[in-house]
N, C-alpha and C positions, 0 to 999 in steps of 0.2 A: 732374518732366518726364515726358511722355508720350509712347510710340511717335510723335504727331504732331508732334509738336514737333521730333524730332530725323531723321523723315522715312526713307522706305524706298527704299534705291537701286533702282531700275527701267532703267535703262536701259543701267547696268552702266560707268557715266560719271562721272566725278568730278564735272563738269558741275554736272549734276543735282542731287548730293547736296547741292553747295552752296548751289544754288540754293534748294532746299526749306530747306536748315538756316537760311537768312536772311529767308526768309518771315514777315510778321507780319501781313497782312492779306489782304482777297482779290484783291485789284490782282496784277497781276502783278510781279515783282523785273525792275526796271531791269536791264541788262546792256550798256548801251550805257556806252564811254569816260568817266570820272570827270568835270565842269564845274571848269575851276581858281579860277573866279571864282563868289562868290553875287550876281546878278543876281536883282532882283523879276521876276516874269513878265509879258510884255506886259500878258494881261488884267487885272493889280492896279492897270496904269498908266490906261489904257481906265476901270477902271470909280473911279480918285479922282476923275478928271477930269468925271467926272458927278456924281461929291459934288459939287464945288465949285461946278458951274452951277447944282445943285438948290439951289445955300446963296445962288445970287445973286439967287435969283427967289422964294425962300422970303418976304418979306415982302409980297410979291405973292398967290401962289396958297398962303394956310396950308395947306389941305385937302391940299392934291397935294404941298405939301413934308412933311409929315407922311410919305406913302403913300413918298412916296420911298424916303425917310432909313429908313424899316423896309424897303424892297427892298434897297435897299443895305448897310445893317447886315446883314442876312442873307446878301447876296453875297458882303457883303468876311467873316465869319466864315467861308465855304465855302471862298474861297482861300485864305485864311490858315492852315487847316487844310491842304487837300490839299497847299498848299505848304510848309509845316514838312515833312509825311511825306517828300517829293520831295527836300528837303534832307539829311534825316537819312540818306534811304539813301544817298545820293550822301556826304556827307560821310563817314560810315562806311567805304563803298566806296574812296573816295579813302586813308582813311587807309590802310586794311588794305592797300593795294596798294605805299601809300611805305611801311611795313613791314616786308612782308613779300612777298617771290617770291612765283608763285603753286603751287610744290614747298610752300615753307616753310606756306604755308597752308594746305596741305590735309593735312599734318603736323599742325599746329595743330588743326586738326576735328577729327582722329583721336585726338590724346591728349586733346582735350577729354571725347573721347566712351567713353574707356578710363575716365580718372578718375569717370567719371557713373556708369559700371558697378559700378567700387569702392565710391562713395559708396552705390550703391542695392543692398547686400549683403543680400540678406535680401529682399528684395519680388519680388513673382508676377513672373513669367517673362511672361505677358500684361500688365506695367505697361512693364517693361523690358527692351528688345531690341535689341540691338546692329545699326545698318543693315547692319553687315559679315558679321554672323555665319551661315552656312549650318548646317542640320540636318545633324550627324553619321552615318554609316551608325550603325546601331546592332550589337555584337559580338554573331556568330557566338554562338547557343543550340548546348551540347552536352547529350548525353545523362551524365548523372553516377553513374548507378545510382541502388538503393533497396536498402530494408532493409526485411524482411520485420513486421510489427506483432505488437506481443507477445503471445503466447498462440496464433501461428502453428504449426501440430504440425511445419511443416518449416523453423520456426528453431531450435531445439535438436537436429536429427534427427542420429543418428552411428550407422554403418555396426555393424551385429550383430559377433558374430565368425564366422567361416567354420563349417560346420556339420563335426564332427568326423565323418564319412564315409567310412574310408582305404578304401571300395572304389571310389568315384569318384573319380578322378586327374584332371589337367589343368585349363584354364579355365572357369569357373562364371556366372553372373549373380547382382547379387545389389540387395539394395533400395535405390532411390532413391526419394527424397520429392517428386510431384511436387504443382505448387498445380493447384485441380479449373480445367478446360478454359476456362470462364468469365473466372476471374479472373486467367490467364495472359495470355488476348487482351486485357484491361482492361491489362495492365502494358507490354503492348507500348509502345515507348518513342515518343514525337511527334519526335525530332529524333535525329539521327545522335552516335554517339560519337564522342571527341575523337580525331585522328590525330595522333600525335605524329610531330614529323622532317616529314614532305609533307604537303601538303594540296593539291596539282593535281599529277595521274598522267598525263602522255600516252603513246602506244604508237608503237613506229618504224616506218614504213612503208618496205617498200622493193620495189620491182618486180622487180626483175629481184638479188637477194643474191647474194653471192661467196662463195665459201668460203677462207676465209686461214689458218686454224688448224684443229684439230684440232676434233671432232665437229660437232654444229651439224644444222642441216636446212634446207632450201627453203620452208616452214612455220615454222619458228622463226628463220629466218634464221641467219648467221653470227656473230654478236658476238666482236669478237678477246678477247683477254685482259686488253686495254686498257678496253676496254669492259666489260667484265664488272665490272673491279673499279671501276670510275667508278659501275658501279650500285651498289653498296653503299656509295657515297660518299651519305650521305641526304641530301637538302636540301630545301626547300620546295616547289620545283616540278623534276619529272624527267621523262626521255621516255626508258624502256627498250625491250627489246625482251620481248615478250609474246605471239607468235604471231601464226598470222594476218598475218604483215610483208605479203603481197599481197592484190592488191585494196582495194575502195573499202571494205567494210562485213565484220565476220569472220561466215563464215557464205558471204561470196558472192566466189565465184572466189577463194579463197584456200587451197586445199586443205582438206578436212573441209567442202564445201559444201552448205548445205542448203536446200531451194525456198525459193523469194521468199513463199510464203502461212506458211509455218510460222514465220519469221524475222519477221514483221509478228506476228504471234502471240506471241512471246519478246518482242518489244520491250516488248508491251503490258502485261508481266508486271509487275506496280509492287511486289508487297509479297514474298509469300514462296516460293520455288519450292524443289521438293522434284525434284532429279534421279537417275538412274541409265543405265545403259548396257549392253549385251550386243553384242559384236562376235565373230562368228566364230560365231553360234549358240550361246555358250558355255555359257549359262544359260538358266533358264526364268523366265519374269516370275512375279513373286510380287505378291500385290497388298497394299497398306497394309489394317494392322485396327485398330479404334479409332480411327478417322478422325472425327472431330467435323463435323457440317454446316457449322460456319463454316469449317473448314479444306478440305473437298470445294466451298464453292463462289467464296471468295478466296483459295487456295494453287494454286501453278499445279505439276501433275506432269507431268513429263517423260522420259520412255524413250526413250534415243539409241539406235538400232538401225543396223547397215548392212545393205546390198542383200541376204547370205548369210543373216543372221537374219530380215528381212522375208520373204525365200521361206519358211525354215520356218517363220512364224506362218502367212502364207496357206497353206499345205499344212495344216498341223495344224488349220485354221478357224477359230483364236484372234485372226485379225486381216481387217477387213472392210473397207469405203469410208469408214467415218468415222476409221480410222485411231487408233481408242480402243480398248481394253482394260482394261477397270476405269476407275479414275482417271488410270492412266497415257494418255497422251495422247504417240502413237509418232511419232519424227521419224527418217526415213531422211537418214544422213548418204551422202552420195558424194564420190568421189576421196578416200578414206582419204588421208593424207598419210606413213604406214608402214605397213610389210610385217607387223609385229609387234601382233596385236588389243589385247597387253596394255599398247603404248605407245601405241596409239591413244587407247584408254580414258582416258589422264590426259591428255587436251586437257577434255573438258568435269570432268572431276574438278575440274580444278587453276584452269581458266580458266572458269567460269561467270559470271563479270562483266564479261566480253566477250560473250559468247554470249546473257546477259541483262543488257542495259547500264542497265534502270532497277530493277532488282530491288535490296532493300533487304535480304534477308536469305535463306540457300541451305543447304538440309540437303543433301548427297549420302551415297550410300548405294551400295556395289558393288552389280553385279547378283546376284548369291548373297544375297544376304542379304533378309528382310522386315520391312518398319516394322510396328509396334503398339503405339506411341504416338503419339496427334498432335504434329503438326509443333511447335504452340504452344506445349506444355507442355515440349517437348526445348529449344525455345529461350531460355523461361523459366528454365529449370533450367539450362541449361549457357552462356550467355551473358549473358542481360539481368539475372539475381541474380548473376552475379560480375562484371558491368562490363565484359565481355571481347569482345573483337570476333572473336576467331579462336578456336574450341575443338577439340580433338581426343584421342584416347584413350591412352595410354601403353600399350606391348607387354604385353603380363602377365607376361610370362618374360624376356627381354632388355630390357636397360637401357644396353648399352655398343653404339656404331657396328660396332665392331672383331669385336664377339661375333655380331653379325646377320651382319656381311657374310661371316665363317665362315662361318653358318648356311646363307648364301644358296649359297653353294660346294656343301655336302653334301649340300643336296636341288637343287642343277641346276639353281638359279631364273633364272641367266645364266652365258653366257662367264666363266669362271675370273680369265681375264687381265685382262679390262675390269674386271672387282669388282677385282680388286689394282693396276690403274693408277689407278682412281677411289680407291682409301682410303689411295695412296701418295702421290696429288695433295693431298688434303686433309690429309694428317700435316703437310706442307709449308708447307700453312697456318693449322696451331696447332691439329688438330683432335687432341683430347687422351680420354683413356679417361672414362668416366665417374665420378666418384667422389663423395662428400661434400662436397668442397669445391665444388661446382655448385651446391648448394642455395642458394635453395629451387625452383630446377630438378629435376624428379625422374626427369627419365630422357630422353635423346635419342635411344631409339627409338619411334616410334609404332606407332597398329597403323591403319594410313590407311585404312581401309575405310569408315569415316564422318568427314565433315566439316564442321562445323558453324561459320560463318561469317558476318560482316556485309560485304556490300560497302562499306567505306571507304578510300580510297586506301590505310590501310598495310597492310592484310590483303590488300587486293589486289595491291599493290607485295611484298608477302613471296608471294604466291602464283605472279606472274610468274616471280620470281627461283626459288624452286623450281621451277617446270616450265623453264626456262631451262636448269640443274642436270640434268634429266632428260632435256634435249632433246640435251644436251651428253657425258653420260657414261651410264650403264647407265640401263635404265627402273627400276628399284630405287630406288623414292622414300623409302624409311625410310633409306639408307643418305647420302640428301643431304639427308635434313631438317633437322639438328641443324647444319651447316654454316651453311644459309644464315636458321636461327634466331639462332644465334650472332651473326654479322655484323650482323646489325639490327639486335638485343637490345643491341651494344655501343656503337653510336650512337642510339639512342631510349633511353627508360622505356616502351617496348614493350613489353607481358606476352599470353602467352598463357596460356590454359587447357587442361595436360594433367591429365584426369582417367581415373581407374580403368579398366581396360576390361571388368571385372563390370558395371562402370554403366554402357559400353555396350550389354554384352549383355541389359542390362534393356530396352532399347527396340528390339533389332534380332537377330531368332533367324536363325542362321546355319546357312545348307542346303550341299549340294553343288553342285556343278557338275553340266551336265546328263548329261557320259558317264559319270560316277558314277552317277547316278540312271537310265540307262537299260542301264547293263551287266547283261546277265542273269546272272538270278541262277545258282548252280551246281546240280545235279539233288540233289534230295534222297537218301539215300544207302540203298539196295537195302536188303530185308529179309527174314534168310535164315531161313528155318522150318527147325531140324531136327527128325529125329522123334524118340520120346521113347526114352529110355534103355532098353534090354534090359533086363528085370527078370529080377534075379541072387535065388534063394530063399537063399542061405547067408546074407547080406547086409538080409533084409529084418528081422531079428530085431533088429541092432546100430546101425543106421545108418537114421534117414525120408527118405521122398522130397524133395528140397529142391522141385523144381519139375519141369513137366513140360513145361516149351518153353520157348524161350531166345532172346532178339532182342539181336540184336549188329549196331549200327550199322557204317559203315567210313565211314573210318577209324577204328579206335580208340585211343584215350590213354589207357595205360598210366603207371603210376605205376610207377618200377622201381627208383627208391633206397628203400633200409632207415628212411632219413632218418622220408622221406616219410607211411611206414604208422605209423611209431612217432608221430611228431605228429600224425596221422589215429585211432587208437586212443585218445591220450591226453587230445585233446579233447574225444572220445566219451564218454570216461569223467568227464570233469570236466561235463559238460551231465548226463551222468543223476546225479550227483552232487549239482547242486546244483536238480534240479527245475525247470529256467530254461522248458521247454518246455510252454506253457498247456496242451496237450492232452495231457499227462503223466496218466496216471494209477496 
């Protein structure tokens, strides 16, 4: 049986279907009320009636009865025909109808037309097709990751050991294996990775927020506690609070506002944008090196500035009508939405997929710091080769919440009480020291100054929910990452990617701040000539001149323990001892 045969519903009518499934010639299907009786048709009666006259007069005219009797033969085969056909439907028709309801019928089509399906198990798709069947959407393409091809130098590549150095102390950089610039943009992925837990993110809008609970902002709105913990409830579709709660678009009338030409600018961003930020004049711009031509003219860079830093670039001449500096491409935010530059800073940090709603993937980078690897090959190397949609670096030195938030106390990073109301809140809520039994978590402190990221609702939904965290308790975002890692982590198969922060500092050399860089320097330290020593004749016999002028810096550093000279002597004597100094002779 053939698609024609079993006919293609059009009109979306049962009607119809049945109409065509009864179909056997090109007449049209009867549909008028069943005949209870078989009656010959007028015209069969009409034209015997002319046999018989032709038969009366047949030995009269042979020639014309001849001519007849073949007209007539041929008439009466034409009704006899059309009218068998006229029968069969109707008889047909009739029965199916004392049979069956016309429910129960179209029942009957339908499992006819199931069993046809069964029976034609195995033959083209274009022989056999179900009238009822519609094209399925076809399932959502994820991105799955890849594996590097063998004989790749950075698929076996493993970290050296640290260089035994004990005169260099502290954080170092050290090798990562990146693939060459080319063949990174080729691996760049065609479709989005999987989101586990959501997959439609909406954001809360509110105009005019209240304040009900403690912290919270006008900008980030209020979220009770109710609210809060409902966001960490995952589920497939959410609508949290994410900034931005005012106005129509984030960016416009919502505090942190920025002109209508730059915002039409960001939207257009579609693949990778590389941001940073300086508020308060803090910093100096640094420009990216190793920037690859494909990355300078499809990555889009961004420098968030406010009004205080704009004037000193236009004073210093470093910024002009096009609004460019380097690659960066400077956007003046206005109405800061806090007092504090360093809380300001973590709105586009934390929230760039609001700020660029079609952008696919976001390196940020603090303003102190400068890029000098392309964009492509960081994201190669820290997301798209480990399948990870969120990457970031782990502290180099702390590993424990408990231990930072100390830390953050002794150097006056914030208010004392807020650090111990925030780390008292979250003890409350299972947040536990770090230890071995986390793995294969390897540390829940980070070092946030790069952020390397795919926009997908749960990176995004984990990036709300932290600046949420910040918006709500101290701007100390190391101190509430692990928090609201947790929470997610324990309703998804959510993984991020914390790596090394040597591997950060492989792609990002970290400067000062700009009052460090411009505090002057201290005056070199006077140089005092004395004149040369009385020459004593008793004296010149037993004793040579050592020298005849003498420069003594100030301050001077005096060695004054016994300690000190004696292992200053004895090392003396072990180097001439064993000849170690090439220019020994």
């Amino acid at each position: 049986m053939s698609t024609g045969s079993l006919g293609l519903r059009s009109s979306g009518s049962y009607g119809s279907l049945q109409q065509q499934l009864f179909q056997n010639s090109s007449s049209p299907i009867q549909t008028t009320p069943p005949i209870p009786s078989r009656k010959p048709p007028k015209l069969f009666k009409e034209k015997e009636g002319l046999f018989l006259r032709i038969c009366k007069f047949a030995p009269r005219k042979n020639v014309g009865m001849l001519l007849l009797c073949v007209v007539s033969a041929a008439a009466f085969l034409w009704v006899l025909y059309v009218g068998k056909g006229e029968d069969a439907v109707e008889l047909n028709t009739s029965i199916s109808n004392r049979m069956f309801p016309p429910e129960t019928l179209q029942n009957y089509i339908f499992r006819n037309i199931e069993s046809i399906k069964q029976t034609n198990v195995g033959r083209s798709a274009s022989t056999i097709q179900s009238p009822l069947s519609f094209p399925l959407p076809s399932p959502p393409v994820y991105f799955k990751g890849y594996t590097l091809p063998p004989g790749n130098p950075c698929e076996g590549f493993t970290l050296p050991p640290p260089p035994a150095d004990k005169k260099r102390t502290g954080p170092r950089p050290c090798p990562v294996c990146y693939l060459p610039v080319e063949q990174a943009i080729a691996l760049m992925p065609n479709a989005p990775s999987f989101s586990p837990g959501v997959s439609n993110l909406t954001y809360i809008h509110e105009e005019n927020p209240s304040k009900t609970e403690f912290g919270g902002s006008d900008f980030g709105g209020y979220p009770s506690l109710m609210l809060r913990n409902d966001s960490y409830d995952i589920r497939e579709s959410m609508s949290v609070h994410c900034g931005f709660v005012r106005g129509i678009r984030p960016g416009h009338r919502t505090g942190f506002d920025i002109d209508d030409s730059d915002l039409v600018e960001m939207e257009s961003c579609q693949g990778v944008v590389v941001a940073s930020a300086i508020f308060g004049a803090f910093d100096l711009i640094r420009q990216p090196k190793n920037t690859s031509e494909y990355a300078k003219k499809n990555a889009c860079f961004y420098m968030f500035v406010d009004e205080e830093t704009e004037a000193f670039l236009r004073n210093s001449s470093e910024l002009n009508s096009s609004m460019r500096i380097g690659l960066w491409r400077i956007v003046v935010v206005h109405n800061l939405p806090y007092n504090d530059p360093r809380r300001n800073g973590k709105v586009p940090k934390l929230l760039l997929h609001r700020l660029f709603p079609n952008a696919r993937y976001s390196l940020w980078i603090d303003g102190k710091l400068e890029l000098v690897v392309d964009p492509y090959q960081i994201l190669e190397r820290f997301l798209w080769r480990k399948n990870a949609s969120f990457a970031i670096s782990r502290h180099y030195k702390r590993f424990d919440v408990f231990v930072e938030a100390e830390a953050n106390k002794v150097a006056a990073k914030f208010d004392n009480a807020s650090i111990d109301f925030q780390v008292e809140f979250y003890k409350k809520e299972g947040l536990t020291p770090y230890s071995r039994a986390k793995l294969p978590i390897t540390s829940d402190v980070p070092e946030g100054c790069v952020i390397i990221r795919e926009h997908n609702p749960i990176s995004n939904l984990f990036t709300c929910l932290w600046f949420n965290e910040v918006d709500r308790f101290t701007p100390r975002d190391q101190i509430s990452f692990a928090i609201v890692r947790d929470k997610i982590m324990s309703k998804t198969n959510w993984t991020l990617n914390m790596f090394l922060d040597c591997e950060r500092r492989n792609f990002v050399i970290q400067g000062y701040h700009r009052d460090v860089l411009e505090r002057p320097t201290p005056p070199r330290a006077s140089v005092i000539v004395h004149p040369p020593p009385p020459v004593i004749l008793e004296a010149r016999q037993t004793s040579p001149i050592v020298s005849t002028s003498t420069v003594i810096p100030t301050p001077l550093k005096k060695i004054t323990t016994k300690r000190g000279r004696e292992r200053k002597s004895k090392r003396h004597r072990k180097v001439i001892a064993g000849n170690k100094d090439p220019n020994f002779s």
